[in-house]
C-alpha positions as CSV (number, residue, x, y, z in Angstrom):
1,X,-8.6,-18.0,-63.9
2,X,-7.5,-20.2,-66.4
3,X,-4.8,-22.8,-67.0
4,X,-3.1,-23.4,-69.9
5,X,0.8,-23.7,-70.9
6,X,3.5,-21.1,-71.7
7,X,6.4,-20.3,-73.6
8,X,9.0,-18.1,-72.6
9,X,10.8,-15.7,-75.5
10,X,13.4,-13.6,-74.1
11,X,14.1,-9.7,-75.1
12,X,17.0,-11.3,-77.6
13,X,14.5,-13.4,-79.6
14,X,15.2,-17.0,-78.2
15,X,12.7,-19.5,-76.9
16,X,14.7,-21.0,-73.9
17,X,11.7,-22.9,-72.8
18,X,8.2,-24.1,-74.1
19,X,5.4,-26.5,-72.5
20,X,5.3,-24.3,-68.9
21,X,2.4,-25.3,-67.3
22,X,0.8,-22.1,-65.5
23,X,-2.1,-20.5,-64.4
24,X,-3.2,-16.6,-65.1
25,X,-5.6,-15.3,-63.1
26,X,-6.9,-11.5,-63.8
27,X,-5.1,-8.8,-61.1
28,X,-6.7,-5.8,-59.4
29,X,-6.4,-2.2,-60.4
30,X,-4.9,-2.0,-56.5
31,X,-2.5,-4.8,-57.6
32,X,-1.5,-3.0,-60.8
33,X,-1.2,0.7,-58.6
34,X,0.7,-0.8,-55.6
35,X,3.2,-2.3,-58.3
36,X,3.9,0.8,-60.2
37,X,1.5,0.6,-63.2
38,X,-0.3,3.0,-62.1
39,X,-3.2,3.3,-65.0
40,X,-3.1,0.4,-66.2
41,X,-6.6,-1.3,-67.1
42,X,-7.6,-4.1,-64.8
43,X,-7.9,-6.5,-67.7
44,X,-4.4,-5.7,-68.8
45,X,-2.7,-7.2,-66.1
46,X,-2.0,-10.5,-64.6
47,X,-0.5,-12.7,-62.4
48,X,1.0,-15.9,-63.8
49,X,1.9,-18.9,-61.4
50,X,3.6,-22.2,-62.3
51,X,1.4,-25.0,-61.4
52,X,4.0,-27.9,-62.0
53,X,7.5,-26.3,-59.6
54,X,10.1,-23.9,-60.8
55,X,10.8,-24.1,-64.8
56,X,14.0,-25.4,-65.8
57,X,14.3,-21.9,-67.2
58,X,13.1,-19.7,-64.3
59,X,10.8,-16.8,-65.7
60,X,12.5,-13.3,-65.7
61,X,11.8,-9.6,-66.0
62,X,11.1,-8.4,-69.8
63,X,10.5,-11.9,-70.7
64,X,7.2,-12.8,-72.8
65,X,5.0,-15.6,-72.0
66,X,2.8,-16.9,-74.7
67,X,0.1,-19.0,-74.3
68,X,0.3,-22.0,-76.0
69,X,-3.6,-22.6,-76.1
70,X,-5.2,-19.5,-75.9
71,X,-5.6,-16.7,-78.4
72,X,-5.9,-12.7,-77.7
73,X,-9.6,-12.1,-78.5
74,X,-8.5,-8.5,-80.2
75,X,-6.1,-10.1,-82.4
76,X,-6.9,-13.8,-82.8
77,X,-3.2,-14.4,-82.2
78,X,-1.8,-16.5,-79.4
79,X,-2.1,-14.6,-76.1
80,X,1.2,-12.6,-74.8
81,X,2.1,-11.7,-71.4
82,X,5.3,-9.0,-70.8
83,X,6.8,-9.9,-67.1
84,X,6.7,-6.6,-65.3
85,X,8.4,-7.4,-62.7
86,X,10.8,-9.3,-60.6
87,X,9.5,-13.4,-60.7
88,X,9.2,-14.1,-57.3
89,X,10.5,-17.8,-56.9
90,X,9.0,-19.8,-53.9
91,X,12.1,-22.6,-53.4
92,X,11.4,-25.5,-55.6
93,X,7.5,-25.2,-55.3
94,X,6.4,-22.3,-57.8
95,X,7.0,-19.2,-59.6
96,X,5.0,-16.0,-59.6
97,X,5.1,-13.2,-62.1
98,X,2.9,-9.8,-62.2
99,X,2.6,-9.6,-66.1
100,X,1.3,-7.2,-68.8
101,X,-0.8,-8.5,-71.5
102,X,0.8,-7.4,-74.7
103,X,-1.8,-7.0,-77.5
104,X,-0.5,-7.3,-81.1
105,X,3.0,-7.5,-80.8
């Protein structure tokens, strides 16, 4: 488990929001197969939770979350996480988002 901050880049290439304090902690191979990525490595996927309420800019499907701090170790880039699916949003607490890391792109 780590925390760090995020940025969110949407599928048409904006940055609607940056400085999105979260935390990623490491899912299961059972969460990854009971959420339809079946195959799917365990260290490939993630759950990301917002530490500091809901964003201004709630986190959606397809969007990308880059880590602001943190760097892939295969690529030495900044770290990139795909939302997989549906954010859930817990009223004005929190957000959580099952993610897939995306390496080199």
């Amino acid at each position: 488990m780590q925390f760090t901050t995020v940025r969110i880049e949407r599928p048409e290439g904006t940055v609607p929001l940056e400085g999105i304090a979260v935390q990623i902690e490491q899912a299961t191979a059972e969460d990854g197969e009971r959420l339809g990525v079946q195959g799917a490595r365990p260290y490939d996927v993630f759950w990301i939770y917002t530490t500091q309420g809901v964003p201004s800019v709630p986190m959606r499907r397809r969007d990308v979350l880059v880590d602001e701090l943190n760097s892939d170790p295969e690529t030495g880039q900044l770290a990139r996480y795909r939302v997989s699916g549906l954010a859930e949003t817990f009223d004005a607490d929190h957000q959580e988002a099952f993610c897939e890391r995306v390496v080199g792109g």
